[in-house]
C-alpha positions in Angstrom: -55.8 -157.2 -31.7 -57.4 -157.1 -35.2 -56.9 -156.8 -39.0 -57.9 -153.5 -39.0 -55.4 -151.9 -35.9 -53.5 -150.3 -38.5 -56.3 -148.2 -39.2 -57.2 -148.1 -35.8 -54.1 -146.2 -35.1 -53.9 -143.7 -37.9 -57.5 -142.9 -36.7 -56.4 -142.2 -32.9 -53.2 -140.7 -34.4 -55.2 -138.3 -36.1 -56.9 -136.9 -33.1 -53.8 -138.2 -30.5 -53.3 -134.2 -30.1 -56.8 -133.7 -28.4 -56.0 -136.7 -26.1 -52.3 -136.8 -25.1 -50.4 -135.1 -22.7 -50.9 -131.5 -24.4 -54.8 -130.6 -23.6 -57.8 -131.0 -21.6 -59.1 -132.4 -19.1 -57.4 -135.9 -20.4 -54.0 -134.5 -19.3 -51.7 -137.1 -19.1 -53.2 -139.9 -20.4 -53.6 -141.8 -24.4 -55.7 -143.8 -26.2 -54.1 -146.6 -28.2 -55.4 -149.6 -30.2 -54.2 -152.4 -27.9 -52.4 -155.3 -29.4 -52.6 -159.2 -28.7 -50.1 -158.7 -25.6 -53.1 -156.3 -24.3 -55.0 -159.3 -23.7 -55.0 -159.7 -20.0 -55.7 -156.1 -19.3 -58.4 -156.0 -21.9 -59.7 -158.7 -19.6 -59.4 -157.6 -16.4 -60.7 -153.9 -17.3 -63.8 -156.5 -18.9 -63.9 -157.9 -15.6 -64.1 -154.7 -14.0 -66.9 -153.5 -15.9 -68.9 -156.7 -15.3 -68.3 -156.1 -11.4 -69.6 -152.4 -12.2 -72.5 -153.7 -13.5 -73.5 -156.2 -10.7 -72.6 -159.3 -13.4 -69.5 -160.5 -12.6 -70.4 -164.1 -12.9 -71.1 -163.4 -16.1 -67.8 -163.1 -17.3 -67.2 -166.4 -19.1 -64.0 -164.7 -21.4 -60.7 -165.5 -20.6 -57.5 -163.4 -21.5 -56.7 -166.6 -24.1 -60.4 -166.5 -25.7 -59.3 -162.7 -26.7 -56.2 -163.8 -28.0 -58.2 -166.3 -30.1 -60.8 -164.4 -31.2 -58.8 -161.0 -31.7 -59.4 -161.1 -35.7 -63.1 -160.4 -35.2 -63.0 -157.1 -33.2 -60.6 -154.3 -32.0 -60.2 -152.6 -28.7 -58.9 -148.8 -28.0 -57.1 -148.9 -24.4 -56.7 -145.3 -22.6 -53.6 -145.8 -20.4 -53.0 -143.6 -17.4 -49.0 -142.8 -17.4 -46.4 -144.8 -15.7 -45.3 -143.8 -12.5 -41.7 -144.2 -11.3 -41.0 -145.6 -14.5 -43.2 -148.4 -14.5 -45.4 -149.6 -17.3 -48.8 -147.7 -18.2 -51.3 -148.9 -16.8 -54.7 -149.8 -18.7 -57.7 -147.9 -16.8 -60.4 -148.0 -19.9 -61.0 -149.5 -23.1 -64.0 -149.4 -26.4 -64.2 -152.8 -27.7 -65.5 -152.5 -31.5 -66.5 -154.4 -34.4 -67.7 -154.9 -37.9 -71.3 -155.6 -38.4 -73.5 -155.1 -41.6 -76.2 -153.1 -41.7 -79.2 -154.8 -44.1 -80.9 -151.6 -44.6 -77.9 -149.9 -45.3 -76.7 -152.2 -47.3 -72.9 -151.4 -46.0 -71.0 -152.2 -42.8 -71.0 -150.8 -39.7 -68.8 -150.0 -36.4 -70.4 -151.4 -33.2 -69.7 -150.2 -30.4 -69.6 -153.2 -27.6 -68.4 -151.7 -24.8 -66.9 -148.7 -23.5 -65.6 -148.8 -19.7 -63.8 -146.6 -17.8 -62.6 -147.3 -14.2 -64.9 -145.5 -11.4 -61.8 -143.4 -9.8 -61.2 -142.0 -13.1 -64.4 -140.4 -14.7 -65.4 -137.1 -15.1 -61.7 -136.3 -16.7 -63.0 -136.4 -20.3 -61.6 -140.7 -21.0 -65.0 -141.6 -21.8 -65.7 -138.7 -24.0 -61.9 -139.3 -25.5 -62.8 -143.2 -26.3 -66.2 -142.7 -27.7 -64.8 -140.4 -29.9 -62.0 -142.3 -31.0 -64.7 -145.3 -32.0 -66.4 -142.6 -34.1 -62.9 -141.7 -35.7 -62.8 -145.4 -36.3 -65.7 -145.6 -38.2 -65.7 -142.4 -40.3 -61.9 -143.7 -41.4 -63.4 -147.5 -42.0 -66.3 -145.5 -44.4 -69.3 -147.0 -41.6 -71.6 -144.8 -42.7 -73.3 -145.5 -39.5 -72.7 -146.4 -35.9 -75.2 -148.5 -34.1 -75.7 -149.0 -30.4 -76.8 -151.4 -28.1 -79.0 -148.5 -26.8 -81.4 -146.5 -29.0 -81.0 -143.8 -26.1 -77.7 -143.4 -27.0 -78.5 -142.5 -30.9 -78.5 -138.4 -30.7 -75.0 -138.7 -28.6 -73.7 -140.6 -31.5 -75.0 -138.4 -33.9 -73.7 -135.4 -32.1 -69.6 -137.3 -31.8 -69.9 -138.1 -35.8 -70.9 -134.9 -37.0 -68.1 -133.5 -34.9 -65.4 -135.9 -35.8 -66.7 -135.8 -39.7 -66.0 -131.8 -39.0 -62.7 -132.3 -37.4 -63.2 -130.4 -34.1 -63.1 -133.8 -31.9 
């Protein structure tokens, strides 16, 4: 879904083993940068999250608006496996971008949104996207990672030193 999905996936690639069907508590599931025919289950998992939250009128995004817009940011979709041989089906996503950090002086990963569906938490996905984003940033050279929360700050901290480490 953007410029920089090549990346995207040699990031996830290089931590795929941690999330794949060989380990953890993520058994059985991937993580993937999701591509423009992603688009309606990007939206619907956005829609989701807006229902979550109490704010599903919201939603003003349509699957076609991501399509359109898919050069300004990138999403990570984690896929639960098909069952009787059906497609994978989407159950969270990270939706990231490129900002510029003033102070810095150099750009940044930002980290939208990060949603994964109620049944399936607890099972190490949200752990498994989060640090995939960091991955994503520490292979674009963001030498930081804002948040929309400053609560969330140390928790970042924590996933980049890890990832910078290589043990997530």
């Amino acid at each position: 879904m953007h410029h920089s999905s090549a990346l995207l996936q040699s990031a996830l690639c290089d931590i795929k083993g941690g999330l794949g069907c060989s380990t953890g508590s993520v058994v059985g599931r991937m993580l993937r940068a999701a591509t423009g025919a992603d688009c309606a289950a990007v939206h619907a998992l956005i829609r989701e999250l807006a229902e979550y939250e109490h704010e599903a009128d919201s939603v003003q995004t349509t699957a076609d608006d991501l399509r359109r817009d898919s050069n300004v940011f990138s999403v990570i979709l984690a896929e639960h496996p098909a069952l009787a041989g059906g497609e994978a089906e989407a159950v969270g996503f990270a939706l990231v971008f490129t900002t510029y950090s003033g102070f810095l002086g150099a750009r940044c990963t930002y980290l939208e949104d990060l949603f994964v569906q109620p049944a399936l938490r607890k099972r190490g996905l949200g752990l498994a996207l989060f640090s995939a984003v960091a991955k994503h940033a520490a292979a674009q050279g963001h030498p930081k990672f804002p948040l929309p929360s400053a609560g969330l700050e140390h928790a970042v901290a924590a996933v980049l030193r890890a990832v910078r480490r290589g043990t997530r």
